[in-house]
C-alpha positions as CSV (number, residue, x, y, z in Angstrom):
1,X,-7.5,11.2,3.5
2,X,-8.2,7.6,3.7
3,X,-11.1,6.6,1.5
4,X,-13.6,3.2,2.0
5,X,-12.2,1.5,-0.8
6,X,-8.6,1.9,1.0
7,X,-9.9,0.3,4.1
8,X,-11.9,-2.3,2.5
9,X,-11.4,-6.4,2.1
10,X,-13.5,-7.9,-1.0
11,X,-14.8,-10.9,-1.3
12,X,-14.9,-11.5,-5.3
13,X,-18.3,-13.8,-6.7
14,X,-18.6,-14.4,-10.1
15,X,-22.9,-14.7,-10.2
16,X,-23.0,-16.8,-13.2
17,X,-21.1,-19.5,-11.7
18,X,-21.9,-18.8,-8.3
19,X,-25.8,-19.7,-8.8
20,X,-25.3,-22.3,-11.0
21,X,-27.6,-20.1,-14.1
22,X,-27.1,-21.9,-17.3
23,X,-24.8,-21.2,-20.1
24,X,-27.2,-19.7,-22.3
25,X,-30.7,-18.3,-22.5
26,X,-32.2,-21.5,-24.5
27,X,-34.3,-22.5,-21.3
28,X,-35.8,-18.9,-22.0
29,X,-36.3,-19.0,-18.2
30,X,-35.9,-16.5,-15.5
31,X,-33.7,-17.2,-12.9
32,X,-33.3,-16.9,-9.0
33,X,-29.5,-16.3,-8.8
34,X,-30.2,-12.7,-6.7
35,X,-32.2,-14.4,-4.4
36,X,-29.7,-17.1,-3.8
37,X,-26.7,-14.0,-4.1
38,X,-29.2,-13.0,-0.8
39,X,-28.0,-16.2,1.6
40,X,-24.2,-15.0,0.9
41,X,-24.3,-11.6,2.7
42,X,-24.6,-13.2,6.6
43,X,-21.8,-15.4,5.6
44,X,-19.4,-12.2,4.2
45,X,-20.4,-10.5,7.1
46,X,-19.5,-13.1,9.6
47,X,-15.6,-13.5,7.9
48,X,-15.6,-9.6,8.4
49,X,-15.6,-8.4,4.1
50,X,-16.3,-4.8,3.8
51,X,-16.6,-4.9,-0.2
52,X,-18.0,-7.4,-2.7
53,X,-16.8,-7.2,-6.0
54,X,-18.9,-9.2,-8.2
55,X,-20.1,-9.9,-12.3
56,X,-20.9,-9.5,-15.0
57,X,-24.2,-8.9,-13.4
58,X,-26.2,-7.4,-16.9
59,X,-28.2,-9.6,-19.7
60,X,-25.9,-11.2,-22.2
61,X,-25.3,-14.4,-24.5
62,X,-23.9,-16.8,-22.4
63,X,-20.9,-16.5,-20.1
64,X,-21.5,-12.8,-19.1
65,X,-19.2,-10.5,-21.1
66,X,-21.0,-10.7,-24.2
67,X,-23.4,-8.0,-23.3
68,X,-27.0,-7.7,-24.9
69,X,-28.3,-4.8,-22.9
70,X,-26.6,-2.9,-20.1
71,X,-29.7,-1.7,-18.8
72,X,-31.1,-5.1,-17.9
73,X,-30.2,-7.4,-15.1
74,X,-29.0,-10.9,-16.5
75,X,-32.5,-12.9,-16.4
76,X,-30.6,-16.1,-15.2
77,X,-29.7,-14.0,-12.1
78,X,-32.9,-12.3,-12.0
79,X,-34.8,-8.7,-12.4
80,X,-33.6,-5.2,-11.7
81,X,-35.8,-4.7,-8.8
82,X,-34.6,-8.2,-7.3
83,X,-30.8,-6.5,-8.0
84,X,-31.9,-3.8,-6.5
85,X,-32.8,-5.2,-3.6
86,X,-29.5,-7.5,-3.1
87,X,-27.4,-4.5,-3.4
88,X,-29.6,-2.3,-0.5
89,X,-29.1,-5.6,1.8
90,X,-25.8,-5.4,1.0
91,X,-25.3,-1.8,2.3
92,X,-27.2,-2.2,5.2
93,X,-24.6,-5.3,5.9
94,X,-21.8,-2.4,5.5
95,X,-20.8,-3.9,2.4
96,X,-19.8,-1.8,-0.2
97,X,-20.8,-3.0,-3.9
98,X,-18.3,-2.7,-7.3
99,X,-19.5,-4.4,-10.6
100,X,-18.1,-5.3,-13.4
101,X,-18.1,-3.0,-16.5
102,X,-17.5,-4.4,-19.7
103,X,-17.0,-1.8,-22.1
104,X,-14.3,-2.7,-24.4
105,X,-17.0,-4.9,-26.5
106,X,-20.5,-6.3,-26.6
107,X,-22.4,-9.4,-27.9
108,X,-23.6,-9.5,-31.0
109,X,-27.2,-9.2,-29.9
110,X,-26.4,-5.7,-28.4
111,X,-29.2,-3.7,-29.9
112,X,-26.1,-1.5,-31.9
113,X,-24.7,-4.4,-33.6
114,X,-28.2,-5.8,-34.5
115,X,-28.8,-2.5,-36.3
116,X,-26.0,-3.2,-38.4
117,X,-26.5,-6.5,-39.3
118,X,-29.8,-5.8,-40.4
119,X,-29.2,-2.1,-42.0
120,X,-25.9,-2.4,-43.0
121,X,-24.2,1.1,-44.3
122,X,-27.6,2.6,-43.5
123,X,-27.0,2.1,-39.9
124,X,-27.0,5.0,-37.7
125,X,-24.4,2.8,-35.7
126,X,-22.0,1.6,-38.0
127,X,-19.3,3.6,-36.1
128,X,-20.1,2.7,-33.1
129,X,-17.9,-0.4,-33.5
130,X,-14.5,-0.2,-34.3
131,X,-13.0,-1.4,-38.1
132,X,-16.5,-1.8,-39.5
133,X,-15.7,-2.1,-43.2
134,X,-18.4,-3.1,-45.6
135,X,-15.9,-4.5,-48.3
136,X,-15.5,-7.9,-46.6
137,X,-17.3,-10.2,-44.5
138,X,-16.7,-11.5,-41.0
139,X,-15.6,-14.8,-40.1
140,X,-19.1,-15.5,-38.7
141,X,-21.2,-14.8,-42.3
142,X,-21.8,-11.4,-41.3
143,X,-22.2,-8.5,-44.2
144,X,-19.2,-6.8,-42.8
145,X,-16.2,-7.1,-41.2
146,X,-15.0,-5.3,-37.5
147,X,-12.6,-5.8,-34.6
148,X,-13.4,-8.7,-32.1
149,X,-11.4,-8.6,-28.8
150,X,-8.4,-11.1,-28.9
151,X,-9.8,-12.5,-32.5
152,X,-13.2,-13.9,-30.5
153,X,-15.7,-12.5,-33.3
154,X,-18.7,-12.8,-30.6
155,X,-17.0,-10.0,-29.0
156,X,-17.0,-7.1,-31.4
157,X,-15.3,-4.1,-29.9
158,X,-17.0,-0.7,-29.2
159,X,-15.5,2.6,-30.6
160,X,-15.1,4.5,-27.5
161,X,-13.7,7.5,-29.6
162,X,-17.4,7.8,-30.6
163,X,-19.1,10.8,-28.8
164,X,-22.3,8.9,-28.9
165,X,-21.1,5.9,-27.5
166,X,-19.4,7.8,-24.8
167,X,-22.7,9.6,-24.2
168,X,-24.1,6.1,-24.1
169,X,-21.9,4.3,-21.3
170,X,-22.1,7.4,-19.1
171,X,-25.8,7.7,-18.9
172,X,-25.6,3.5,-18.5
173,X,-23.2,3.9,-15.0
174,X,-25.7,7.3,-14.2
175,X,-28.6,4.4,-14.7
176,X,-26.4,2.0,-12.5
177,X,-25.4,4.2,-10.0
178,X,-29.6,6.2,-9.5
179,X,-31.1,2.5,-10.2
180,X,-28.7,0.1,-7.7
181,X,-26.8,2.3,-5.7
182,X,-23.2,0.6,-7.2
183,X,-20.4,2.2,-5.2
184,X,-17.7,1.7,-7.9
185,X,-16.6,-0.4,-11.5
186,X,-14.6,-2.7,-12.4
187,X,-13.0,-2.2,-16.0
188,X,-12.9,-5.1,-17.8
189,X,-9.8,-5.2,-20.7
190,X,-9.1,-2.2,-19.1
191,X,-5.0,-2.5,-20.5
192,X,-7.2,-1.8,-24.3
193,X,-9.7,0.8,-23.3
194,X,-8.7,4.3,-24.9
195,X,-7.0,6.7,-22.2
196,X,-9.2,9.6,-23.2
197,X,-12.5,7.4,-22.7
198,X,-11.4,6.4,-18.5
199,X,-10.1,10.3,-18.1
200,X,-13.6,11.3,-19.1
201,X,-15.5,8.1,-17.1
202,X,-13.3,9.7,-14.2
203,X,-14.8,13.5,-14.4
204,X,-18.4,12.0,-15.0
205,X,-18.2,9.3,-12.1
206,X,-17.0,11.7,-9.5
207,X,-20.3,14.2,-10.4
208,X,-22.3,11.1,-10.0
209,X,-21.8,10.0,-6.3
210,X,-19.3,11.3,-4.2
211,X,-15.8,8.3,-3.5
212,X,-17.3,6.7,-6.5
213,X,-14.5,3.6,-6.9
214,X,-12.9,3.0,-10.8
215,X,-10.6,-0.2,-10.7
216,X,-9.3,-1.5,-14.1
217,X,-8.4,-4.8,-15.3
218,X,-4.4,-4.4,-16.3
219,X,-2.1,-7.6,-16.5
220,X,0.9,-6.3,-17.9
221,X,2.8,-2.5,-18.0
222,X,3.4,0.5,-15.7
223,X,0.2,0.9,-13.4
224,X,0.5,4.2,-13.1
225,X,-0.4,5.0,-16.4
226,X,-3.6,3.7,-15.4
227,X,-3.9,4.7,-11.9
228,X,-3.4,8.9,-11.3
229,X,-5.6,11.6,-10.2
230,X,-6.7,12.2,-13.6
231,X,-8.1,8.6,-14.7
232,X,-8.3,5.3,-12.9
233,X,-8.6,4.5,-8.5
234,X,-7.0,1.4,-8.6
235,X,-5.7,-2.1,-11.4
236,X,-5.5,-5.1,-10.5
237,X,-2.1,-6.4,-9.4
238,X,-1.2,-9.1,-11.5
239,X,2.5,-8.6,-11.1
240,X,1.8,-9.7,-7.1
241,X,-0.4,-12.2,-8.3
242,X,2.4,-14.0,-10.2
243,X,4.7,-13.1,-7.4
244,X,2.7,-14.6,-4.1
245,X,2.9,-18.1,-5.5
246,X,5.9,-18.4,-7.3
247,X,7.8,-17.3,-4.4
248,X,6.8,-19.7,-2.3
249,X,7.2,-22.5,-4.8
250,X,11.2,-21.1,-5.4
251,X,11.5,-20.4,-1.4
252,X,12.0,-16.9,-3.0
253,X,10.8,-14.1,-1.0
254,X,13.5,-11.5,-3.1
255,X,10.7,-11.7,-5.8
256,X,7.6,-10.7,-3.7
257,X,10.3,-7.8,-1.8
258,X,11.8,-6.3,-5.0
259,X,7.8,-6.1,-6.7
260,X,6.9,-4.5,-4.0
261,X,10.0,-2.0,-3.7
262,X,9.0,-1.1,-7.0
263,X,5.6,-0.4,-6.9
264,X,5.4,1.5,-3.1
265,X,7.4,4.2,-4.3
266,X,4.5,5.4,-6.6
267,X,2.0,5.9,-3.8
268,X,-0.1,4.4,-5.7
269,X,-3.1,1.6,-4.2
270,X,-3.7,-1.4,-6.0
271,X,-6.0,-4.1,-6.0
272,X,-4.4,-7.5,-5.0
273,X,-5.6,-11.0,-4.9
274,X,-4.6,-14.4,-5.6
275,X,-7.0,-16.2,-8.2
276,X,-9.9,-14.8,-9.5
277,X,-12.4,-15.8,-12.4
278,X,-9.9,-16.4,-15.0
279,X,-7.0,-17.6,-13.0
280,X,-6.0,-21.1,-11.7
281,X,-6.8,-21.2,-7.9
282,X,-4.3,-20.4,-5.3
283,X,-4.4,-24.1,-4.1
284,X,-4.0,-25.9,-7.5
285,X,-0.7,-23.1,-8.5
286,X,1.2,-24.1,-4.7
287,X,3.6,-26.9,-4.7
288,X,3.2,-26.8,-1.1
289,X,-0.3,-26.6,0.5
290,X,1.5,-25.2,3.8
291,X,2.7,-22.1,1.9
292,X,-0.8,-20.9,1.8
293,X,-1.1,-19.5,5.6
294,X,2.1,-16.7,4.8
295,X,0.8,-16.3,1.5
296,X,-2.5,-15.2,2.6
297,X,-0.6,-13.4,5.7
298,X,1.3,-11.2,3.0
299,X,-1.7,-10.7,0.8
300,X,-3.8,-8.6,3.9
301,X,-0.8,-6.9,5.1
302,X,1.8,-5.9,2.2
303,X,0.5,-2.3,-0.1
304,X,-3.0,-3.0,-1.7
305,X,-6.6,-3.8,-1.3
306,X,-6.9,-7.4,-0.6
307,X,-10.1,-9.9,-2.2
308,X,-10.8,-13.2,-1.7
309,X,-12.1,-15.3,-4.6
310,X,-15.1,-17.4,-3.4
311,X,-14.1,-20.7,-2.4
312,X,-10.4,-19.8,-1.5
313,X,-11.1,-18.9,1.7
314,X,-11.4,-22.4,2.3
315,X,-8.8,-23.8,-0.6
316,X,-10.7,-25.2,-3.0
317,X,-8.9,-26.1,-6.2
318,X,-9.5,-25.7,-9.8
319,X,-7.7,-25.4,-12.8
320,X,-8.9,-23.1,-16.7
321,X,-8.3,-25.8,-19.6
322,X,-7.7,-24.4,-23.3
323,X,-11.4,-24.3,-24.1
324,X,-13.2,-23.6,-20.9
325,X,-12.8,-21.7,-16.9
326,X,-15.8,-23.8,-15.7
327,X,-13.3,-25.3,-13.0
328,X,-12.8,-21.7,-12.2
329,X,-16.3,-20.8,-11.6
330,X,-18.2,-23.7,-9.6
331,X,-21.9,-23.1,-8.2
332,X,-21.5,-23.2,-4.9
333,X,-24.4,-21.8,-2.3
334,X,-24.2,-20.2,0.9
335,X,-24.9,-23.1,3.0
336,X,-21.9,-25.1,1.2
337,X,-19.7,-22.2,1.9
338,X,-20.3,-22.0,5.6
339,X,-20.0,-26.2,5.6
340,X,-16.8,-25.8,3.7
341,X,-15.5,-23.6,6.3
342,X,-12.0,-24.8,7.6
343,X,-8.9,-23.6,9.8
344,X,-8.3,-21.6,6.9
345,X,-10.8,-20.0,6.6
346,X,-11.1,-19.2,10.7
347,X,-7.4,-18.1,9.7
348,X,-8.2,-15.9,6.9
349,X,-11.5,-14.5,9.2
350,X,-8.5,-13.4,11.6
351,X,-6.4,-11.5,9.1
352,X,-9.5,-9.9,8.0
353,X,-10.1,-8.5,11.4
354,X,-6.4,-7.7,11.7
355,X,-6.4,-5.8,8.3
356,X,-9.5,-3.6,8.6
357,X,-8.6,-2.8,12.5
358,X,-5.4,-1.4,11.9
359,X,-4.9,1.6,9.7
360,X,-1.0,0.9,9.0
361,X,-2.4,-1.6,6.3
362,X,-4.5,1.2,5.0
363,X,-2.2,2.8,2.7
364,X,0.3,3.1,5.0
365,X,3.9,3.2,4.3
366,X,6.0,0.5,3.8
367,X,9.7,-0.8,4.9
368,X,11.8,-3.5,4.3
369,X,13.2,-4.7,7.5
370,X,14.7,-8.1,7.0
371,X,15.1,-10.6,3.7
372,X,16.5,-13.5,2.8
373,X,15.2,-16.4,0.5
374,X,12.6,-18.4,3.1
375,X,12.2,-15.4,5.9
376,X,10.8,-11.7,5.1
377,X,10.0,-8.9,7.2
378,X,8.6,-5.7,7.0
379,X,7.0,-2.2,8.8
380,X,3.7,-0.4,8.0
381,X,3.6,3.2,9.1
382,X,0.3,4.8,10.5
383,X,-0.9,6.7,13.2
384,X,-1.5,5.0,16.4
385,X,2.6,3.3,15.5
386,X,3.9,0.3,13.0
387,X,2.8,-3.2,12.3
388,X,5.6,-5.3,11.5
389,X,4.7,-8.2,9.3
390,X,7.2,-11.4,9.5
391,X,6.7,-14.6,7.7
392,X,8.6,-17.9,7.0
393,X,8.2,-20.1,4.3
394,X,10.7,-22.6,5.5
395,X,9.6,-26.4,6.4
396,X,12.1,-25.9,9.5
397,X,11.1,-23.5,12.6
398,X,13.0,-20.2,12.5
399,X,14.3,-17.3,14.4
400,X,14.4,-13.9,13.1
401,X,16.0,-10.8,14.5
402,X,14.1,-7.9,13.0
403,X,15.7,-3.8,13.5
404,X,12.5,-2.2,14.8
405,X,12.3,1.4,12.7
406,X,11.2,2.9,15.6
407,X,12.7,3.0,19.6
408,X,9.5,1.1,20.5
409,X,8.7,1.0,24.0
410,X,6.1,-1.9,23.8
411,X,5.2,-4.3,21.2
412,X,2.0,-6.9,20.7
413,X,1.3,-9.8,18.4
414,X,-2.3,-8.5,17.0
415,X,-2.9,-12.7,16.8
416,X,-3.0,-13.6,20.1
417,X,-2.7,-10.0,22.3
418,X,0.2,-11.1,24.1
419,X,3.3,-8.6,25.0
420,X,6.6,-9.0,22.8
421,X,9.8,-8.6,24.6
422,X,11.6,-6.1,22.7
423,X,16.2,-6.2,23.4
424,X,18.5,-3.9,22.4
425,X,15.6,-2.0,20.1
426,X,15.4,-5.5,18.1
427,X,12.6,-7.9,18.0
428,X,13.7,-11.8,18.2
429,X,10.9,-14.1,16.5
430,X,10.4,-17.3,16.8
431,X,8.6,-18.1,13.4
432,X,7.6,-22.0,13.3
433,X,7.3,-23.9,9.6
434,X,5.1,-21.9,6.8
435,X,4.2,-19.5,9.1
436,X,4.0,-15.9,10.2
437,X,2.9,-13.2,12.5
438,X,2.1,-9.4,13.2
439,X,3.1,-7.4,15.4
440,X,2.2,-3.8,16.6
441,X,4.8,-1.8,18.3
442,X,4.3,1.6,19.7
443,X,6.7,4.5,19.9
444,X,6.7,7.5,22.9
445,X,8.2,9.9,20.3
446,X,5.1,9.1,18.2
447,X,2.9,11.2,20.5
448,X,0.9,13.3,17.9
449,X,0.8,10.8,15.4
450,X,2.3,10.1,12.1
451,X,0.9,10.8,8.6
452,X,-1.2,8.0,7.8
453,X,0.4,7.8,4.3
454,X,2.1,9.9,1.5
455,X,-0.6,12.4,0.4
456,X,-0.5,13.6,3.9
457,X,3.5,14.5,3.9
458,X,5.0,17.3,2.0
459,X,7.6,16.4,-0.3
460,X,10.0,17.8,2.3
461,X,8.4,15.6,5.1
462,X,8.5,12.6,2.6
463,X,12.3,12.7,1.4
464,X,13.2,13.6,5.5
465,X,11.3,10.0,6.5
466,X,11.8,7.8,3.6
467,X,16.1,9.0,3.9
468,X,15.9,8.2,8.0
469,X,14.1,5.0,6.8
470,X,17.3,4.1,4.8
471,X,15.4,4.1,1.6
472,X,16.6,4.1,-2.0
């Protein structure tokens, strides 16, 4: 059964950055960041987004993922009622809301490492922190020494083997999920958290609120050691990621076809996008500024669960330096989003509609139809027939004959409604420079329906389709 988080498009704000808050707490000033987070939700809900994934939301140091207490919304953003309040506006918009969870480390003003630092071995909480050793000091002039993600020593990392710091984090996403109403989490360093700590965060979440979303933040490895029935929804696609641009900037569609071929087989979702918080912007990485129309065109129709990072919808630019992702994280308001509002972005608006209207791109099955280096085509299998996906990344026109999988009987382009012709069960496109299109074709024998996606085929239904499909 299809869940909201497989039909759902995000739109990704970091609030921080968003709003404008400052980089510290030095002003020692409250903030209005939810109430300016308010004026975004018209605007998401007029370029069709379903989901908002946004943080670090929760009181910390500086930049948002040096925590100082979980419970307490950042006071640059604003209070926990005013959070509250964002996130009921947001569901009454139909917008689902997933925050980020940073539970690999805290700051060193979480009330735990506090303790510490002032009791030292007396500390009820000395093993709530991983390597804490009293036999050395830390690199920062504390009494002891401990483990600080990636050698950043503001970011000392939690034991999650620790019952009591297990206890801890459940009861803080029970607090989350009774206080705001969140409707899922997004892992931070979720490649390093222990395997045992998200199998467990699993079991508790899904007694907490029923379709309750876990995404984790992976980079590298298989993602289905993170994502099974047993621990994690959904990663984040980097692989993808990597692949989308740099096979536009090689004319290399083989890259983006044999990721994909690899990770399809594993039935499993994934979360894609194309920059995000850390990562250069889609528009800076592109040699070729006209690559970004079939770029985004894969992105809402190949496997996964597309997001949008704010500002990309209209292709802004901005690139991380060695010592800062400011560039990465601009204030921008509402009103500046509407007014930067381009063709793009009317374009993106469109394949937001397409996406979320059609259930083939809802974890429906995927086929390679047609490849070659600067022209890729594929099917999407669900049950009202298959979307075909066919772009070009070519600065010449071309024409591409595509095998339908199925005898269709009609065929549309879901961009403008029109009819396709369809000859001797092929389709012949006409795909002008950097560009692409979908179309839905429909099948008589399909009378009945086909299985939306794998969970719904027995193995023996799955090995008949995928061999008639001409699959590995």
């Amino acid at each position: 059964m299809t869940k909201w988080y497989d039909a759902s498009v995000f739109y990704h704000l970091y609030p921080l950055g968003c709003t404008g808050a400052p980089a510290d707490h030095l002003s020692g000033e409250g903030g209005n960041g939810f109430r300016q987070l308010m004026e975004w939700i018209p605007y998401l809900q007029d370029l069709g987004f379903n989901a908002l994934y946004i943080g670090p939301l929760f009181e910390s140091s500086s930049h948002g993922y040096d925590t100082k207490d979980y419970r307490m919304a950042d006071s640059r953003l604003g209070t926990n009622e005013e959070l509250k309040t964002f996130i009921s506006a947001c569901h009454h918009a139909g917008i689902k809301v997933v925050i980020d969870a940073v539970f690999n480390h805290t700051g060193r003003e979480f009330f735990a490492f506090r303790h510490i630092m002032e009791e030292k071995e007396a500390s009820p909480y000395r093993d709530w922190y991983r390597g804490v050793s009293f036999h050395c000091q830390s690199p920062l002039g504390d009494p002891f020494c401990y483990e600080a993600w990636q050698g950043h020593w503001e970011l000392p990392c939690l034991n999650l083997k620790n019952p009591k710091v297990k206890a801890y984090i459940f009861e803080t996403v029970r607090f989350w999920i009774n206080t705001f109403d969140i409707d899922g989490l997004r892992l931070d360093c979720a490649n390093v958290l222990d395997f045992d700590f998200m199998k467990e965060l699993r079991q508790e979440t899904e007694q907490m609120k029923e379709d309750f979303w876990l995404m984790g933040e992976v980079i590298h490895g298989e993602y289905d050691r993170w994502v099974n029935p047993e621990m994690l929804h959904s990663v984040t696609n980097y692989a993808l990621h990597k692949a989308l641009y740099s096979a536009h900037n090689d004319h290399n569609y083989f890259e983006i076809a044999h990721n994909i071929r690899r990770l399809a087989k594993n039935g499993i979702e994934l979360y894609t996008f194309t920059d995000n918080h850390d990562e250069d912007r889609l528009a800076s990485k592109l040699a070729d500024k006209a690559h970004l129309k079939p770029l985004y065109l894969l992105l809402f129709t190949l496997p996964g669960i597309p997001s949008i990072y704010y500002g990309s919808e209209w292709g802004i630019e901005g690139k991380r330096t060695n010592t800062s992702d400011k560039a990465l994280r601009p204030a921008i308001t509402a009103a500046e989003a509407a007014q930067n509002s381009n063709e793009l972005t009317d374009y993106i608006r469109c394949l937001i509609q397409i996406h979320r209207e059609n259930g083939e791109f809802h974890r429906g099955l995927y086929q390679q139809l047609a490849l070659t280096n600067r022209q890729y085509a594929f099917a999407r299998y669900g049950v009202e027939g298959v979307a075909i996906t066919a772009v070009n990344n070519d600065s010449q026109p071309s024409q591409v004959l595509i095998p339908l999988p199925i005898c269709g009987a009609r065929a549309k382009d879901l961009f403008t409604g029109n009819e396709v012709p369809i000859q001797h069960n092929c389709l012949d496109i006409h795909l002008e420079a950097n560009s692409g299109t979908v179309i839905k074709v429909w099948d008589a024998l399909m009378d009945g329906g086909l299985p939306l996606d794998k969970e719904d085929l027995s193995p023996e239904q799955m090995e008949e389709l995928l061999g008639d499909m001409g699959e590995e």
